[in-house]
C-alpha positions in Angstrom: 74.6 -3.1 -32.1 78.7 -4.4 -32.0 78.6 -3.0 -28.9 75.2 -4.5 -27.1 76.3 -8.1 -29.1 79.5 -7.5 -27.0 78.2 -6.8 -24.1 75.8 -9.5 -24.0 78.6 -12.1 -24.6 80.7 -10.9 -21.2 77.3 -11.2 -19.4 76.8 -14.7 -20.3 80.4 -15.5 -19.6 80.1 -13.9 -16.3 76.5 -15.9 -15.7 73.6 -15.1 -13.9 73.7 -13.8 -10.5 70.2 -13.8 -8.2 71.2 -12.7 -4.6 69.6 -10.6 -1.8 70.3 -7.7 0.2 73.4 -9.0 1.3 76.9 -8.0 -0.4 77.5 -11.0 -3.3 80.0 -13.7 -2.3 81.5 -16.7 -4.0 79.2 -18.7 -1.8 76.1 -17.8 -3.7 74.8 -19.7 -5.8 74.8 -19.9 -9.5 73.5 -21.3 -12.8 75.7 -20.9 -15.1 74.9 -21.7 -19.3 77.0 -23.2 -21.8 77.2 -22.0 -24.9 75.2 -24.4 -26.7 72.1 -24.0 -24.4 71.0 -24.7 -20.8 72.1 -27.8 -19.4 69.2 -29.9 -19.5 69.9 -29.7 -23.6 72.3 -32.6 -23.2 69.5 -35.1 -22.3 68.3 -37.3 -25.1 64.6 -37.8 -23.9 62.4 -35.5 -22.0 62.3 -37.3 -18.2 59.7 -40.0 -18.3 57.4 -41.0 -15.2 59.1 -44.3 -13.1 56.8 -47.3 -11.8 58.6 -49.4 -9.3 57.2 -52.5 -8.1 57.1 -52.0 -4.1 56.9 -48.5 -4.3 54.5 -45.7 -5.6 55.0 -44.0 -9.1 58.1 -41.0 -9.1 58.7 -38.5 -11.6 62.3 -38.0 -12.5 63.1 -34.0 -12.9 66.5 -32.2 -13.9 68.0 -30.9 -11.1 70.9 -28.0 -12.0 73.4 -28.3 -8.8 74.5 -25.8 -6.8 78.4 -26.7 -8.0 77.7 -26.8 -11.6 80.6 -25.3 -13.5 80.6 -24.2 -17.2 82.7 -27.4 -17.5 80.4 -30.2 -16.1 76.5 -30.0 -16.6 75.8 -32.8 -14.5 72.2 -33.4 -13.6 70.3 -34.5 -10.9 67.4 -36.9 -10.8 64.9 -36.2 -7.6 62.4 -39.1 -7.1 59.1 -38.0 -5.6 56.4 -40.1 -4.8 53.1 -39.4 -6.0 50.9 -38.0 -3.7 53.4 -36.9 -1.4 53.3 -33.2 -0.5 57.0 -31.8 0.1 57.7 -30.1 3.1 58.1 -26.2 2.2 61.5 -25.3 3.1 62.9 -22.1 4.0 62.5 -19.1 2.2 66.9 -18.9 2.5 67.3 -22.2 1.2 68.0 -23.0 -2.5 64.9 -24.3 -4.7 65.2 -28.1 -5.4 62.9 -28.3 -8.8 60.9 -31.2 -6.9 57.4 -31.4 -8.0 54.6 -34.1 -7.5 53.5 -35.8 -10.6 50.0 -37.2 -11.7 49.5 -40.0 -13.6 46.4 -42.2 -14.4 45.1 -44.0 -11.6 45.6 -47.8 -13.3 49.0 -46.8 -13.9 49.4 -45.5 -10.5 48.5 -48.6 -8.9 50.5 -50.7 -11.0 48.1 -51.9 -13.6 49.1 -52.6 -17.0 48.8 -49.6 -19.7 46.3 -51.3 -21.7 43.6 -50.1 -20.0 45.0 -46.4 -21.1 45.6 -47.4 -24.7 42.2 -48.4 -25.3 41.3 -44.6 -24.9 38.4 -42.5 -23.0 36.2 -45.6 -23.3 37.0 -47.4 -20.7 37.1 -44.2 -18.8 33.4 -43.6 -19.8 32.0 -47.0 -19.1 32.8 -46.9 -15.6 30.5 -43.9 -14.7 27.8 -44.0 -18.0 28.3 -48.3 -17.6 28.0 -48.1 -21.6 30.6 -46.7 -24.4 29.6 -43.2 -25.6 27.7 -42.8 -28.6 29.0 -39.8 -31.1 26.1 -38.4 -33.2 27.0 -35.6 -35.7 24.0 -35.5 -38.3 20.3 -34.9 -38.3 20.0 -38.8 -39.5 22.2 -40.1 -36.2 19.6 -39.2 -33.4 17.0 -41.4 -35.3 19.1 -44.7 -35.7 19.5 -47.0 -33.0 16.1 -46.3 -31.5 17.8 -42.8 -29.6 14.2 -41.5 -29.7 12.8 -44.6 -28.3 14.9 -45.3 -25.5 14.2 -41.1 -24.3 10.9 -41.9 -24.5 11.0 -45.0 -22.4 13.5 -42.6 -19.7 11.4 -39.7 -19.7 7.9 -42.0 -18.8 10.4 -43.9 -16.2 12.3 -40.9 -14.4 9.8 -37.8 -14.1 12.4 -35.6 -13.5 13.7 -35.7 -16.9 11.0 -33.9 -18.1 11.8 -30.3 -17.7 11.6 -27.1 -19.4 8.1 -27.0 -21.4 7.2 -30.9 -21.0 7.8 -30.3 -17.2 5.5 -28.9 -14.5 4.8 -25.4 -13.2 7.7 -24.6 -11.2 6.9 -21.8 -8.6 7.0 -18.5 -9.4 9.9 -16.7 -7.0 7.9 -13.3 -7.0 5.1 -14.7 -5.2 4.6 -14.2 -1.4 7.2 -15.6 0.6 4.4 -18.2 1.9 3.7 -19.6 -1.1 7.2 -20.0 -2.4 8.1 -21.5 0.9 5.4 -23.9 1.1 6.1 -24.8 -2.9 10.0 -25.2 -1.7 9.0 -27.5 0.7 6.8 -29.7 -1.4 9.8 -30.1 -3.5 12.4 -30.7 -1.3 9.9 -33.4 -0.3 10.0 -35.4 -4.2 6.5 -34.4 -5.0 6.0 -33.0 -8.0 2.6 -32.2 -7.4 3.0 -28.3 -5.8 -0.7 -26.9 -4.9 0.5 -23.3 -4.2 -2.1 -21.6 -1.9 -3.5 -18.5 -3.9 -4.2 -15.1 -2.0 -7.4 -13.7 -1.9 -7.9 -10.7 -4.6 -7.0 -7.5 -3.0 -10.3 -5.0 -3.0 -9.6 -2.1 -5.8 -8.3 0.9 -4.7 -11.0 4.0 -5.0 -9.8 6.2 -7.4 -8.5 9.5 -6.8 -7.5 12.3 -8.9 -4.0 13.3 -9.4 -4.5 16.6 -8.2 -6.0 15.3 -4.7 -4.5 17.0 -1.7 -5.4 17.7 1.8 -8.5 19.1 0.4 -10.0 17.2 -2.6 -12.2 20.1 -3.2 -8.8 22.0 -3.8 -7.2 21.1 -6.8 -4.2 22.6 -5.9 -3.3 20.8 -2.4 -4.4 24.1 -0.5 -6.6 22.8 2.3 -8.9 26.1 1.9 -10.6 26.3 5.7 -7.1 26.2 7.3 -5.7 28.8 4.7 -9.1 31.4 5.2 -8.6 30.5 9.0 -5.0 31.6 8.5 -5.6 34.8 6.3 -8.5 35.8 8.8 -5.8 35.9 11.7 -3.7 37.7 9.8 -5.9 40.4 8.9 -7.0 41.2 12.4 -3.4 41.4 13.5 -2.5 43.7 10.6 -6.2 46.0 11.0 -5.1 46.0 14.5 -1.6 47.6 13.6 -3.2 49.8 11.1 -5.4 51.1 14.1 -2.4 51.8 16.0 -0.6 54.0 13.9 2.7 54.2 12.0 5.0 52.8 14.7 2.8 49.5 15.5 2.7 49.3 11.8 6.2 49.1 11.2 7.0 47.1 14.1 4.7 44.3 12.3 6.7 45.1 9.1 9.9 44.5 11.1 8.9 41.4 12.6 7.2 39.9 8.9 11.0 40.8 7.3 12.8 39.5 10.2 10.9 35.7 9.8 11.1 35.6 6.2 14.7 36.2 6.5 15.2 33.1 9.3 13.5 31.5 6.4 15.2 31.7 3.9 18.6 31.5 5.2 17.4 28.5 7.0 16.7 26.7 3.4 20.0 27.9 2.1 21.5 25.7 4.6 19.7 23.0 4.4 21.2 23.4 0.6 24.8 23.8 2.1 24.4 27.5 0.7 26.2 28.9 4.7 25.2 32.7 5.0 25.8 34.9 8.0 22.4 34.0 9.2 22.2 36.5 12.3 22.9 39.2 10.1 20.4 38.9 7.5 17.7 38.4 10.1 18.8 41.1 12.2 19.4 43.6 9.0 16.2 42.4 7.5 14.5 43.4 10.7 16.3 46.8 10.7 15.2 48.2 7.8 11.6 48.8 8.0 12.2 50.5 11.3 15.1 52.7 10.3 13.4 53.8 7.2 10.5 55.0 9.3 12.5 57.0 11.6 15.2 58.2 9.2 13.8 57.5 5.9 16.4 56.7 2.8 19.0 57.9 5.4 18.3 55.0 8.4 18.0 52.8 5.0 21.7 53.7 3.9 22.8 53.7 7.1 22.0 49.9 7.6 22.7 48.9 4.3 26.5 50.0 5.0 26.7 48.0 8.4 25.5 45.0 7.1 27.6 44.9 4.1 30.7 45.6 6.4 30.0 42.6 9.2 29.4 40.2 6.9 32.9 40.8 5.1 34.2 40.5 9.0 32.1 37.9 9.6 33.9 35.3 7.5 36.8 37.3 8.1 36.9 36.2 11.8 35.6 32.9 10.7 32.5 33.1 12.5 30.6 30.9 10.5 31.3 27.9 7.6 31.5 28.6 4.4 33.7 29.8 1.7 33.8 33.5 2.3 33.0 34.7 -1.6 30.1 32.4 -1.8 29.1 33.1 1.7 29.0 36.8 1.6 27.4 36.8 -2.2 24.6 34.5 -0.2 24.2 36.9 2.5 23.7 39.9 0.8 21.7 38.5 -2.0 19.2 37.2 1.0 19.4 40.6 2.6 18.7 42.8 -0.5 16.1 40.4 -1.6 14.2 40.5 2.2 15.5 43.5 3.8 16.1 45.5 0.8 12.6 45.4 -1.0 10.7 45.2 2.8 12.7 48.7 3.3 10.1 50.2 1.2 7.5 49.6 3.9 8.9 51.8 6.3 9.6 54.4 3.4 6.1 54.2 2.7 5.4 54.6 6.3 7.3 57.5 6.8 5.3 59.7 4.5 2.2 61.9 5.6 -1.3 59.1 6.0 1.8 56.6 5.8 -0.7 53.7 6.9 -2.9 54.6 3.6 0.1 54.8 1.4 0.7 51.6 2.8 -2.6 50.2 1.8 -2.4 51.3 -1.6 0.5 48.3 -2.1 -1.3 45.9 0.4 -5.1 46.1 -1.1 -3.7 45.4 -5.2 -1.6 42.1 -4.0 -4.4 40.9 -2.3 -6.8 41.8 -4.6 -4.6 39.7 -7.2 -3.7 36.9 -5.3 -7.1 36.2 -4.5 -8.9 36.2 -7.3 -6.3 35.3 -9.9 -6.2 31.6 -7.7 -9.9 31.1 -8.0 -10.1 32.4 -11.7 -7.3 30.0 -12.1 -8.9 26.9 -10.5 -11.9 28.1 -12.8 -10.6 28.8 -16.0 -7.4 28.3 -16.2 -6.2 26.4 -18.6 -2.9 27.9 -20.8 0.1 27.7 -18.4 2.0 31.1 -17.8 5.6 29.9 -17.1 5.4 26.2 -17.3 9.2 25.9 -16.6 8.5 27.8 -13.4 5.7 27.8 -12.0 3.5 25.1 -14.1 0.3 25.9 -11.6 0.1 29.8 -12.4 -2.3 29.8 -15.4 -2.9 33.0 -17.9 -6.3 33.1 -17.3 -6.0 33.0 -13.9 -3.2 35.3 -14.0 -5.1 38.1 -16.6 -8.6 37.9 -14.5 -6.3 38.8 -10.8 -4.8 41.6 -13.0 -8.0 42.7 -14.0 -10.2 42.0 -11.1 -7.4 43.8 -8.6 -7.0 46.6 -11.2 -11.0 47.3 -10.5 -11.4 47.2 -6.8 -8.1 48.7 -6.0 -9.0 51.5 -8.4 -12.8 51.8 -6.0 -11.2 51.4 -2.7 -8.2 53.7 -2.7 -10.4 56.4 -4.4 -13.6 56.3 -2.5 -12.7 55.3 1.4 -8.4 56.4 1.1 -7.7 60.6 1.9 -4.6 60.7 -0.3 -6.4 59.1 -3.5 -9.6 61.2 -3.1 -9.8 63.3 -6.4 -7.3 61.4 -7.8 -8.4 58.3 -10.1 -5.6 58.5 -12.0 -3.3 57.2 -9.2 -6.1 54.4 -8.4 -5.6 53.4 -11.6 -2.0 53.1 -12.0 -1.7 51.5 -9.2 -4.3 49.3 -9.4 -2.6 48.3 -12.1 0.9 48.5 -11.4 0.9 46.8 -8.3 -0.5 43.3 -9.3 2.0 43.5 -12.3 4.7 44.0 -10.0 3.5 40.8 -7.2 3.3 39.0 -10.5 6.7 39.3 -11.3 7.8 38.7 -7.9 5.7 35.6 -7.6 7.6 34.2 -10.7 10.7 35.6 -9.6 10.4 33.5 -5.8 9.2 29.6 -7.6 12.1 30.5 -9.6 14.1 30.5 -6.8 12.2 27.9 -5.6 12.6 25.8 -8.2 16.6 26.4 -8.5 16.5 24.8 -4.7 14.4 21.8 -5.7 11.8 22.7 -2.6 8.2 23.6 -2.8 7.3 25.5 0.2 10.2 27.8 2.8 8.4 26.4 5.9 4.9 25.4 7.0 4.7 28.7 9.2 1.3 29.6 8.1 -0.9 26.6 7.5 -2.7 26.9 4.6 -0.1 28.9 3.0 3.3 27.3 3.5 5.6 29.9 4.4 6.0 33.9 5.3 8.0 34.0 2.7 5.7 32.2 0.4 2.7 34.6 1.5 4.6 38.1 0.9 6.7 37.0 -2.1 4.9 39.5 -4.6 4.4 42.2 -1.5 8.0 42.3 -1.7 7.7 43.4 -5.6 4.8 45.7 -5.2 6.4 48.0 -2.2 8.5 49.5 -4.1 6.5 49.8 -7.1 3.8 51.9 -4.9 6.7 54.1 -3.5 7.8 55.0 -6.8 4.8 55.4 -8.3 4.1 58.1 -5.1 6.7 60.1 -5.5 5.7 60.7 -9.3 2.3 61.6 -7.4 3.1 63.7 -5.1 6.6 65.2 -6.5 5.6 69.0 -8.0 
């Protein structure tokens, strides 16, 4: 503390230095304090405003000059008229403490200060043309005839009747016609606003929530387009059936390969990049290599694709982070190429077509009739959080229903199921399990990318993708299920 007290004492003898960039020199300037206070301390009375009789009013203000030593506090008085704006000087040139001063305008102009010593009065009279009238109390509004005299306004000057006493005003949310025309009738001084009123609008027909392209679909399906739609399908696919195992798988092929273009056409829309050519092209691939070589033409391409995408985002050949990309790709080609592999495993087997079949006939049996049981009946929803259309009754009579005619078909008009109810069964009943769970397991996915449909590639039905999401489940379910068959 001796110390900063010390210190502080040489500062203020040395005085206070303000200077620029350039190296200080004796020619600066500087204010320098005495040690009783600054140097304006030594006035008596605080500067006081000068009137002058052939000149306007000036304000006297200390001045500290640029010579001032510690010995002589000399001040300066600067006279400046009021009124008068001061030329800005340079920024290099010292401040001269100059400022204008405002005073009342009766002393301005050389009137006598009496005027200002009779207080706010006067001041009021000129603009209200009476002295103000202070009331405090609930007794003070009622003396003097206060109420009287508002009464005799308001009935004089229309205008001062506002808020509730007043007239409509018009109402901003109306058409722009009507506020327009009401703005104009005002503008004009009429008070009188006849707003034009629009003619009722005719009520709406009502239609159900659930209305869609179809109204006699509840769900939105518009049902000619999507029987139109399944129709074509099913003579392309009978057709292929006809042809043999190699047609067959060709179809399977090019099914896998559109789903794939799909899907990784949605992730991107979702900035989810994948290697896009390679899932299509891998997806493609494996129905046809699991026909020629079976689980070896399946390994085979499951190795290649899993080694160009790594280079793929190795050699930067698309965007997209490479951990996130690559996780993406494979996920899309397990999920499409993987599951669809089991097609051309199916295919490869002795009466592949039938095998074939035996997955085929069970998802449609259960897609078909667990929608129209669920349009009927349904009414208890089966995953609400996922899919809030599936319903359980809907869900248990497609179980059922697919269970029963698989089960007749595949053992009365397929060769491998003929003797054989047992395998009917099971797989009339493990099939539609299996495109149940791979329903849910696609709107969850769905869901997670806020869409409803992948594409609009079969109308009717939205997307391949959306069509052969529980195929996908049942394939391999069938294939397992046949080599517990057929396995001594």
């Amino acid at each position: 503390m001796a110390d900063h007290g010390q210190r502080g004492d040489e500062q203020a003898g040395d005085g206070l230095r303000i200077f620029g960039a350039e190296p200080v020199t004796e020619s600066h300037r500087a204010v320098h304090w005495p040690d009783e206070g600054p140097s304006w301390a030594a006035v008596d009375e605080p500067p006081e405003a000068i009137v002058t009789d052939d000149g306007p009013t000036t304000m006297a203000l200390p001045i500290v000059l640029d010579d001032a030593s510690d010995d002589d506090h000399s001040i300066e008085v600067v006279e400046l008229a009021t009124g008068e704006t001061p030329e800005l000087q340079h920024w290099s040139e010292p401040p001269t403490g100059s400022m204008p001063a405002v005073f009342d305008q009766d002393e301005a102009s050389g009137g006598s200060s009496a005027s200002h010593e009779a207080g706010d009065d006067a001041d009021w009279s000129v603009i209200t043309g009476s002295a103000p009238r202070f009331r405090s109390g609930d007794g003070d509004w009622d003396a003097d005839g206060f109420a009287d005299e508002w009464a005799e306004a308001a009935a004089a000057d229309p205008d001062m009747q506002g808020g509730a006493l007043g007239e409509r005003e018009s109402d901003p949310t109306e058409s722009d016609e009507e506020f327009a025309a009401a703005a104009a009738q005002k503008r004009s001084g009429s008070r009188d606003i006849e707003t034009p009123r629009r003619a009722p609008k005719p009520a709406r027909p009502a239609v159900r929530a659930s209305a869609g392209p179809d109204p006699a679909s509840p769900s939105g399906r518009n049902l000619p387009v999507a029987l139109a739609t399944a129709a074509l399908l099913a003579a392309v696919a009978i057709a292929c059936f006809v042809a043999g195992e190699g047609l067959t798988a060709l179809l399977a092929a090019t099914i896998l390969g559109a789903a794939g273009a799909e899907l990784v056409s949605t992730l991107r829309r979702k900035n989810l990049a994948t290697a896009h050519l390679i899932v299509i092209a891998g997806s493609a691939s494996m129905p046809l290599a699991a026909w020629w070589r079976g689980p070896l033409g399946v390994a085979v391409v499951t190795g290649i694709v899993v080694m160009t995408t790594l280079l793929w985002f190795l050699f930067e050949a698309g965007p997209g982070r490479p951990l996130i990309g690559s996780a993406m790709t494979l996920f899309a080609f397990a999920w499409i190429g993987g599951l669809g592999a089991f097609a051309g495993l199916l295919l490869d087997q002795e009466q592949g077509v039938e095998w074939l079949l035996a997955a085929l006939i069970p998802t449609i049996c259960y897609d078909v009739f667990g929608y129209f049981c669920g349009q009927q009946f349904g009414r208890t929803p089966l995953a609400p959080k996922v899919s809030p259309n599936k319903t359980l009754e809907g869900t248990v009579f497609g179980v059922l229903l697919g269970l029963v005619i698989t089960a007749a078909i595949l053992t009365k008009f397929l060769d491998p199921f003929d003797g054989h109810a047992t395998w009917g069964v099971l797989i009339g009943l493990g099939a539609p399990l299996a495109a149940l769970v791979g329903d849910l397991c696609q709107s969850m996915i769905k869901r997670d990318l806020g869409i409803k449909d992948f594409s609009a590639t079969l109308p009717g039905h939205g997307g391949i993708l959306d069509r052969f999401d529980g195929l996908l489940f049942a394939l391999p379910t069938v294939y397992f299920l046949m080599l517990h068959f057929v396995t001594p």
